[in-house]
C-alpha positions in Angstrom: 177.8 76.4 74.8 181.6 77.6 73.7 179.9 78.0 70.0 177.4 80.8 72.3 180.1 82.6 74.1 181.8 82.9 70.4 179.2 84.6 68.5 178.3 86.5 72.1 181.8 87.7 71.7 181.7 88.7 67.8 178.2 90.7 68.7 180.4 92.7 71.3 183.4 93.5 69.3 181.2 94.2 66.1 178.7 96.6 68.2 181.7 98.2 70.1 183.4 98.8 66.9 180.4 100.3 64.9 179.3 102.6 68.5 183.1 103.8 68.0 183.1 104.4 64.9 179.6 106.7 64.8 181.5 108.7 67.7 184.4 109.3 64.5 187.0 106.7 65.4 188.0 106.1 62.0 190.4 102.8 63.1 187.5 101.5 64.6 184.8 101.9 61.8 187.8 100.6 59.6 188.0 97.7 61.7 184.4 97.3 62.0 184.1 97.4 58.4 187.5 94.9 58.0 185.4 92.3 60.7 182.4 92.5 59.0 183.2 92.0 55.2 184.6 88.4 56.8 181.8 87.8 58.3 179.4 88.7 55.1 181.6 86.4 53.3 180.7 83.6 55.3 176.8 84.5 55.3 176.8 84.6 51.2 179.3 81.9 50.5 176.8 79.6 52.6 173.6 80.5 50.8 175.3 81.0 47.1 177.9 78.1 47.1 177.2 77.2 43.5 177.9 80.8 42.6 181.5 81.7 44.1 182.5 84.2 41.6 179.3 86.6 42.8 180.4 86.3 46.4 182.8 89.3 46.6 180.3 91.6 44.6 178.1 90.8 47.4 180.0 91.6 49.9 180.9 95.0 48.5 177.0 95.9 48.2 175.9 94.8 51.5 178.8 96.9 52.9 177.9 100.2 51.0 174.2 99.6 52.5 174.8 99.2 56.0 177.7 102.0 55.3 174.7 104.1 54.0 172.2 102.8 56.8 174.4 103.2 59.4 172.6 106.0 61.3 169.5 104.1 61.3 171.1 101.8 63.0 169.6 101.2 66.9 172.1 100.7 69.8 169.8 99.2 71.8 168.7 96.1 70.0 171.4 93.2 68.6 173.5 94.3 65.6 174.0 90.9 63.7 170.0 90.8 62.9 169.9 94.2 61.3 173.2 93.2 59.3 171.5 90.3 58.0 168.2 91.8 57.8 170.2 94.2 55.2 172.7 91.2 53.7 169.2 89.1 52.5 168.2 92.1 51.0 171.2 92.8 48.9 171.2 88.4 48.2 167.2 89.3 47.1 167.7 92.3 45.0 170.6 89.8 43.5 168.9 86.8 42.8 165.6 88.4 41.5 168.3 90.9 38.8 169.9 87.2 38.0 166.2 85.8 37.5 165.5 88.3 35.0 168.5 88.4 33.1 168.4 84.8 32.5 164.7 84.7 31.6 165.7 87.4 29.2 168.7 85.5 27.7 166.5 82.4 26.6 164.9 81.9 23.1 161.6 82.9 22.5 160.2 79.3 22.2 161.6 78.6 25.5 159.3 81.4 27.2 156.4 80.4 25.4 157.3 76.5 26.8 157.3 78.5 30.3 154.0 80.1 29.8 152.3 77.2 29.1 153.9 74.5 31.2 153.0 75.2 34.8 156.2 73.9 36.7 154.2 72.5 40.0 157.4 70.5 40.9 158.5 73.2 43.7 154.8 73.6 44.8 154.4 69.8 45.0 157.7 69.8 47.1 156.5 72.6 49.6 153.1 70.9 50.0 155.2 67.3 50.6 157.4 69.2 53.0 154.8 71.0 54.5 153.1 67.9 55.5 156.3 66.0 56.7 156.5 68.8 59.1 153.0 68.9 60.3 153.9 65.6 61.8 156.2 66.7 64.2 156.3 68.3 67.5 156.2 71.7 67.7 159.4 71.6 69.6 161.0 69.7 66.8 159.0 71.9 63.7 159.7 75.2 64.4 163.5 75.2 65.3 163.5 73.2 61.7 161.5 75.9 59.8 163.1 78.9 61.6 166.8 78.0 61.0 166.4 75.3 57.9 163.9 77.3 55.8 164.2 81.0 56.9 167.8 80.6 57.7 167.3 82.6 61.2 170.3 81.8 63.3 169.9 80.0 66.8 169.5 83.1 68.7 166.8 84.8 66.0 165.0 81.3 66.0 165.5 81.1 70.0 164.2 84.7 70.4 160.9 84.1 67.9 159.9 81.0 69.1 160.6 81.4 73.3 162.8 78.5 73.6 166.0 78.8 74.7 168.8 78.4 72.5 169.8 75.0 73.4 166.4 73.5 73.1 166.5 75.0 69.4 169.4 73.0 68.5 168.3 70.2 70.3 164.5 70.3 68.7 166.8 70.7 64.7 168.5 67.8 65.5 165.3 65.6 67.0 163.5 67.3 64.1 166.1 66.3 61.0 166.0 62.6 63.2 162.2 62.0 63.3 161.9 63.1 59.4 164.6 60.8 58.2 162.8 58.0 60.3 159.3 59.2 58.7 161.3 59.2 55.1 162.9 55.7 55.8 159.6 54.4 57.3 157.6 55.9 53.8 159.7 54.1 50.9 
């Protein structure tokens, strides 16, 4: 519950400081700005922890965008969904550019090997996955699929799925149970 109240608290203070800072209080958009390149720090360290050194660049581009998009911004509706909505962009855009320029920095024979050689290894592990969760509760498979696989947070996944927040946490943690039982009960 504490956890709640914190990131209820950081949604205020960010909003407050972004509503200031379209009115033209610089301090505050400078502050709204200083708040939120920590907080984007967090969100990319967490999803590119085997590529630290790209972190910061990250950071810089999702805070020119929402910079940019900052009028389109809506008052009305939470701020920290249309901050991520434009942060997984700006990780998109960058791990699609870093597909591409390592496809094109491999030999020739190793794109022809590519071509040829379906790789069906991340199919076959979506399918497996796919049917592991099939076998659980609703209550327990979408709180898993919402905040494991689509990275929502527990208020985006609480929100899409009509459960309250607690009973999201509480169906991810039955849910990562159960499928280490079903794992443990399959080998």
């Amino acid at each position: 519950m504490q956890e709640i109240g914190q990131l209820d608290a950081r949604e205020n203070k960010l909003k407050g400081l972004l509503e200031l800072g379209l009115t033209g209080d610089e301090p505050a958009y400078r502050a709204f700005l200083q708040e939120l390149s920590a907080h984007l720090r967090a969100f990319f360290r967490r999803r590119l922890a085997g590529l630290p050194d790209e972190v910061e660049d990250l950071v810089q581009e999702a805070l020119l965008a929402i910079h940019l998009k900052r009028h389109t911004y809506d008052a009305r509706v939470p701020l920290t969904p249309w901050i991520h909505a434009i942060a997984k962009y700006k990780l998109i855009d960058f791990l699609r550019r870093r597909s591409r320029s390592d496809l094109l920095n491999d030999p020739l024979d190793d794109l022809l090997d590519l071509a040829t050689e379906p790789d069906t290894e991340a199919a076959d592990a979506r399918r497996d996955l796919g049917k592991l969760l099939a076998r659980l509760p609703e209550r327990q498979r979408l709180p898993l699929i919402y905040t494991k696989l689509e990275g929502l947070s527990v208020a985006e996944a609480s929100e899409r799925s009509g459960m309250s927040e607690s009973a999201v946490k509480v169906g991810v943690h039955r849910g990562l149970k159960a499928l280490a039982a079903i794992i443990r009960e399959e080998r």
